[in-house]
C-alpha positions as CSV (number, residue, x, y, z in Angstrom):
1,X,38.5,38.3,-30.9
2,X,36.7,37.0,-27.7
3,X,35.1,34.0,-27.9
4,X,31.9,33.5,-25.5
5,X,32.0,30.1,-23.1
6,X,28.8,28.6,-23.1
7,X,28.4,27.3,-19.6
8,X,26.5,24.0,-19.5
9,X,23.3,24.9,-17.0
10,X,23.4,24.2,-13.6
11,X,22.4,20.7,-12.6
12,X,19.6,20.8,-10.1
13,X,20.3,19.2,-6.7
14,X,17.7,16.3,-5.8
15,X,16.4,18.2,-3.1
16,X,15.1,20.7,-4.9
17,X,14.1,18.6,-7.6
18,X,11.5,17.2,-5.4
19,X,10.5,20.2,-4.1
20,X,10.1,22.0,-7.6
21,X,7.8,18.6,-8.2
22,X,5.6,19.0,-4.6
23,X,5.6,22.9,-5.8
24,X,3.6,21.8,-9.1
25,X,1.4,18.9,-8.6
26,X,-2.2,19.1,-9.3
27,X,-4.7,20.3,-6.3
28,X,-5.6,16.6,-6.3
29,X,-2.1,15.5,-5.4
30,X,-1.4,17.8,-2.6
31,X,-4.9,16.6,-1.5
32,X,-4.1,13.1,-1.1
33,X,-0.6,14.1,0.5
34,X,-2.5,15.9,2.8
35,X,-4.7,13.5,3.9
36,X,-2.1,10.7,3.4
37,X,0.3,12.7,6.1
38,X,-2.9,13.4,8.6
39,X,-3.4,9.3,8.1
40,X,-0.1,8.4,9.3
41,X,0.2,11.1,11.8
42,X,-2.8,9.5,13.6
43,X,-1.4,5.8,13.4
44,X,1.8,7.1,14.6
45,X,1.2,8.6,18.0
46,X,-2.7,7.0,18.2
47,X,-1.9,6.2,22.0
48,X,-1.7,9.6,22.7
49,X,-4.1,11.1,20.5
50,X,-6.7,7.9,21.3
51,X,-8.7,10.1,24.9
52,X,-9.0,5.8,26.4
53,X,-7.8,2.7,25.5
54,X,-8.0,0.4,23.0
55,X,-10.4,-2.2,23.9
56,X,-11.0,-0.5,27.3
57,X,-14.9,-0.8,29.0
58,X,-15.8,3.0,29.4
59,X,-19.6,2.8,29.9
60,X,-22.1,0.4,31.2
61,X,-24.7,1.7,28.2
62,X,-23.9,0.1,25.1
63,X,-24.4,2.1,21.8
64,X,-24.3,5.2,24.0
65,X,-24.8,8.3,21.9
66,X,-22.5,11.2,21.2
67,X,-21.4,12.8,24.5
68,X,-19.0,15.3,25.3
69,X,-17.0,12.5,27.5
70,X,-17.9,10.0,24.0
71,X,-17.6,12.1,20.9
72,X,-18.2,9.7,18.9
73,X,-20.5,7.4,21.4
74,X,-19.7,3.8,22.3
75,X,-19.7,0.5,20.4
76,X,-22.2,-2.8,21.6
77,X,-19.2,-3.4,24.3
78,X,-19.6,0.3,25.8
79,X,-15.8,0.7,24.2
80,X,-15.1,4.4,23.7
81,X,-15.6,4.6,19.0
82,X,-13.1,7.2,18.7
83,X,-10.4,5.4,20.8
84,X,-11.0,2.5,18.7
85,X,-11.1,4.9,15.0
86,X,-7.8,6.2,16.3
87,X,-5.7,2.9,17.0
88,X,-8.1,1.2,14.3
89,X,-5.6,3.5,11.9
90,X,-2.7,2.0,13.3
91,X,-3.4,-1.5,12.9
92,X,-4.8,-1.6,9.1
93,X,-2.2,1.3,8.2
94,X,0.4,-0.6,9.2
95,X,-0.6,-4.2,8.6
96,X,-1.5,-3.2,5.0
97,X,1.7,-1.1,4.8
98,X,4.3,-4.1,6.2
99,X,1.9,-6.5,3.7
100,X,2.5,-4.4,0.6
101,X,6.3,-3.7,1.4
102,X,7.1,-7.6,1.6
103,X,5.2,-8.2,-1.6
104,X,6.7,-5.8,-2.9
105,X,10.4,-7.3,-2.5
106,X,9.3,-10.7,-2.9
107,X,7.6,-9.6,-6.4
108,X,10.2,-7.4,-7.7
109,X,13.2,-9.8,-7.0
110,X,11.7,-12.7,-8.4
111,X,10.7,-10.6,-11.7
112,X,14.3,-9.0,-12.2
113,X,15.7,-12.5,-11.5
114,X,13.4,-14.2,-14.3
115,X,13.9,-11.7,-16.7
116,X,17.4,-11.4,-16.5
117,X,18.1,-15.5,-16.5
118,X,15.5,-16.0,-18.9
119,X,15.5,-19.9,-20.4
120,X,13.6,-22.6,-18.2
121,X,13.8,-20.8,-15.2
122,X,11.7,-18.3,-16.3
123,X,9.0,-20.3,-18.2
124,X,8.8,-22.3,-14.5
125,X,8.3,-19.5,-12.3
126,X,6.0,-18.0,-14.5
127,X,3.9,-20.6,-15.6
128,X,3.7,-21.0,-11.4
129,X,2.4,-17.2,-11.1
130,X,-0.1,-17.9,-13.7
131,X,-1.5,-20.9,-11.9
132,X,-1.5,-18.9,-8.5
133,X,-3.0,-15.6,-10.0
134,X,-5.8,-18.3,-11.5
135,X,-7.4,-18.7,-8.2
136,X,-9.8,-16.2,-7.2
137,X,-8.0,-14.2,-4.6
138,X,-10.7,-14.0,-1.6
139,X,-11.1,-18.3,-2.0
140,X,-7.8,-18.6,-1.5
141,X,-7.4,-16.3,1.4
142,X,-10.6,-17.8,3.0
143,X,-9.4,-21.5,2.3
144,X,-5.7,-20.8,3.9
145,X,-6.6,-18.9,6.9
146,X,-9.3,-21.5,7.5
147,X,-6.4,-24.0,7.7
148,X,-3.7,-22.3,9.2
149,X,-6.2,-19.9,11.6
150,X,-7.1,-16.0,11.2
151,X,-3.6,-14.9,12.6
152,X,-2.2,-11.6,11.9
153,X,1.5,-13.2,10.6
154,X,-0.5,-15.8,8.3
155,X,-2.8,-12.8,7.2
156,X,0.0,-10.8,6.3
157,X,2.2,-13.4,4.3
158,X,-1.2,-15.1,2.5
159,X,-2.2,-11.7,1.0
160,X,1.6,-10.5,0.6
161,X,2.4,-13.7,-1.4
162,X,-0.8,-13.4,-3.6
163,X,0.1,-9.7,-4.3
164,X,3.5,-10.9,-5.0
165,X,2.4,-11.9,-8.4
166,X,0.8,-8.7,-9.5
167,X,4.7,-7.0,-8.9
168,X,6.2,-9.8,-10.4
169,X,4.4,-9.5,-13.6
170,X,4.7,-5.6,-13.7
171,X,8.2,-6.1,-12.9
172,X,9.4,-8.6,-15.0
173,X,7.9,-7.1,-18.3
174,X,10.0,-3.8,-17.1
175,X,13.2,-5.8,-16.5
176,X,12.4,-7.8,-20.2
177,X,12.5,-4.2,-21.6
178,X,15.3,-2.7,-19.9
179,X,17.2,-5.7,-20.6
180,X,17.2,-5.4,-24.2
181,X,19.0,-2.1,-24.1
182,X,22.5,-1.1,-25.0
183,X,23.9,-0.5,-21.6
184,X,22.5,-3.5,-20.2
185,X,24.2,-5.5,-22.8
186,X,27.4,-3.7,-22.3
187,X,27.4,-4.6,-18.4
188,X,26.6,-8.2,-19.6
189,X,30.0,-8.1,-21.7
190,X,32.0,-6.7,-19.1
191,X,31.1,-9.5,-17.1
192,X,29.1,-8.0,-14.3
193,X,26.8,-10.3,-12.6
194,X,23.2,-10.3,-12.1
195,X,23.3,-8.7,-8.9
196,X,25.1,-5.9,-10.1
197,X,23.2,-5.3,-13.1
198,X,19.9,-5.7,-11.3
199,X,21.2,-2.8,-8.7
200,X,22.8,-0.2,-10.9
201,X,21.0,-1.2,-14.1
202,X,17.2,-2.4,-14.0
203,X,16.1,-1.1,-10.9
204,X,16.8,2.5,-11.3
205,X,15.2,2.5,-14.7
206,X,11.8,0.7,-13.7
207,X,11.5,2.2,-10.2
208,X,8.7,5.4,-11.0
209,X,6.6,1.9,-12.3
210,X,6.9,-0.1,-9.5
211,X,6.6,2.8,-6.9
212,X,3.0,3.9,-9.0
213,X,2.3,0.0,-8.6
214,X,3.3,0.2,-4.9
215,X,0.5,2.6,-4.1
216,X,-2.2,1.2,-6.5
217,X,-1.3,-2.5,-4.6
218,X,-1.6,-0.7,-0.9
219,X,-5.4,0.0,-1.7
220,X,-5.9,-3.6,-2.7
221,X,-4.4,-5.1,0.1
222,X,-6.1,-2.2,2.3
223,X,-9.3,-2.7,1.1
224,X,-8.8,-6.9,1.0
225,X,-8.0,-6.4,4.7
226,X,-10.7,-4.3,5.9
227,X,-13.2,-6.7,3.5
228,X,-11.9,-9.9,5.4
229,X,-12.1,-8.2,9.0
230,X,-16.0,-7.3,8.0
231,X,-16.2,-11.3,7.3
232,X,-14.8,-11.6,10.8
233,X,-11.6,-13.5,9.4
234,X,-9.0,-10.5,9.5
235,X,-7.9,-8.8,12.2
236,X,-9.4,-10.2,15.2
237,X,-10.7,-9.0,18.2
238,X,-10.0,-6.7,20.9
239,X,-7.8,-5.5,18.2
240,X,-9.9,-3.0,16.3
241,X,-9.8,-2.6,12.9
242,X,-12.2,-0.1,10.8
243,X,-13.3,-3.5,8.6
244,X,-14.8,-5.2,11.5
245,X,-16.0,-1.8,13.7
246,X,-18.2,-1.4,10.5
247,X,-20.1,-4.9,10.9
248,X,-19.7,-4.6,15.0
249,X,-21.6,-1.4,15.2
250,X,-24.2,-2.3,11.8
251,X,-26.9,-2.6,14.3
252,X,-26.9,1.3,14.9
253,X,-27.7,1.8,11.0
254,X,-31.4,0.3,11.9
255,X,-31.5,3.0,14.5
256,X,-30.9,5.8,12.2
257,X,-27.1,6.4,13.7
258,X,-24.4,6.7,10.8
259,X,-21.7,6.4,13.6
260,X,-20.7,2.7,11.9
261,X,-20.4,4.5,8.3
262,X,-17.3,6.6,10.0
263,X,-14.7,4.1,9.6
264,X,-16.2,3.2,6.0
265,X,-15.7,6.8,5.1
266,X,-12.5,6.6,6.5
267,X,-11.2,3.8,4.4
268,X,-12.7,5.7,1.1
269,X,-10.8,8.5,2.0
270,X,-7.8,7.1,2.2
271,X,-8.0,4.8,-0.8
272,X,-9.0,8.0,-3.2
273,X,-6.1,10.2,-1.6
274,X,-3.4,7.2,-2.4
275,X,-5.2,7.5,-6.3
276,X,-4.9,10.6,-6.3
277,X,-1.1,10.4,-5.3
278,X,-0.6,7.6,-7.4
279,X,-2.1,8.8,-10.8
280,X,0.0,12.1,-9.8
281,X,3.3,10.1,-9.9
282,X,2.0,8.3,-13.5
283,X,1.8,11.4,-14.8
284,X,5.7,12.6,-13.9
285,X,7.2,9.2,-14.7
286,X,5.1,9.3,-18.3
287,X,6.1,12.9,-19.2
288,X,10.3,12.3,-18.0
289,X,10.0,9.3,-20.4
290,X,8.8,11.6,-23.1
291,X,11.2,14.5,-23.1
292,X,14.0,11.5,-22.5
């Protein structure tokens, strides 16, 4: 008698994994992707798509209305609003983006490390997050940059080493939960070291948690930028920066013109679509861990 093979189903390549993920996420997801790709489109090639420069003069008239030479009018310096919405993407796109990425590696190493070495070291450097996270975030940022100066490079490692703590904490309790496992434990008695077990071991396993985190922590360091540019102690000037167009241009609100709540909506926008994309991503990595 013939006996039947039961071929074990084909695995699915990671490419089409991902796509068969894109295919189903909610209408909310593809939204923010959407809008998320549009975003970086714009900050990528804003010289070209920007119609005059930067912080070029265009017009002796300032807070010159919409025009078809000015489509979105001109700011109190007769600057040209939609050359500075369009490069205003760049900068707090990719100061927030550069800002979340180092906190992000400074965070996530330091929590593995803890975790995995445990004992003294780790009751030090956390008892030292604690006392930094106990500091309201906006003092501290005010009370650095009013020592060291409103600099793009001490704005970026201030709010990156504050954020720091947040994936520290997230990752840390990951690793301390990971690291209790079998396989862990078996690398341990091989003898690998804590590099190697951190690579092929934690990180793979806690990586959907800290890329959700990794989008929830770009709005708050987005939103912090833009907040401290409106206080005039972000990004400075001629450099534009959606934050500080807003309280630039505030005067036109008196005068019934909602051209200063553009760049408002446009940092709304992007915070919801990066929710949306972010809650999207919970979702998967909660319902793999389930049918694991």
């Amino acid at each position: 008698m013939e006996k039947s093979i039961d071929l074990p189903p084909p695995r699915i390549g990671r490419f089409r994994h991902i796509v068969n993920l894109l295919r189903t996420a909610p209408r909310t997801a593809k939204f923010g992707m959407v809008i998320v790709g549009l975003y970086a489109f714009v900050a990528i090639f804003a010289p070209w798509l920007a119609p005059y420069g930067e912080a070029e003069t265009v017009s002796r008239i300032p807070f010159d209305g919409w025009s078809s030479d000015h489509l979105l009018g001109t700011d109190r310096l007769g600057r040209d609003f939609l050359s500075r919405l369009i490069y205003g993407a760049r900068n707090s796109i990719s100061i927030a983006l550069i800002t979340t990425l180092i906190s992000c590696t400074i965070g996530c190493m330091t929590g593995v490390f803890s975790a995995l070495v445990g004992g003294i070291v780790d009751q030090v450097i956390s008892r030292f997050v604690d006392a930094i996270m106990s500091v309201p975030d906006l003092i501290f940022i005010l009370m650095v940059l009013s020592i060291f100066g409103s600099s793009i490079p001490n704005l970026i490692m201030i709010i990156a080493l504050l954020t720091s703590t947040r994936f520290f904490r997230i990752s840390r309790a990951a690793a301390l939960n990971v690291g209790s496992l079998d396989f862990v434990e078996a690398a341990r008695v091989r003898g690998e070291g804590l590099v190697w077990i951190s690579v092929n071991e934690i990180f793979p396993n806690i990586l959907p948690l800290i890329l959700s985190e990794l989008g929830m922590r770009f709005c708050f360091i987005f939103l912090s930028i833009a907040a401290l540019s409106f206080l005039g102690v972000g990004i400075q000037p001629p450099a534009a920066e959606w934050g500080s167009m807003v309280r630039e241009n505030a005067a036109l609100i008196n005068m019934g013109d909602i051209t200063p709540l553009i760049p408002a909506a446009a940092i709304a926008l992007l915070t919801i679509s990066v929710n949306f994309i972010v809650d999207w991503l919970l979702n998967t990595a909660s319902g793999l861990t389930d049918e694991n």
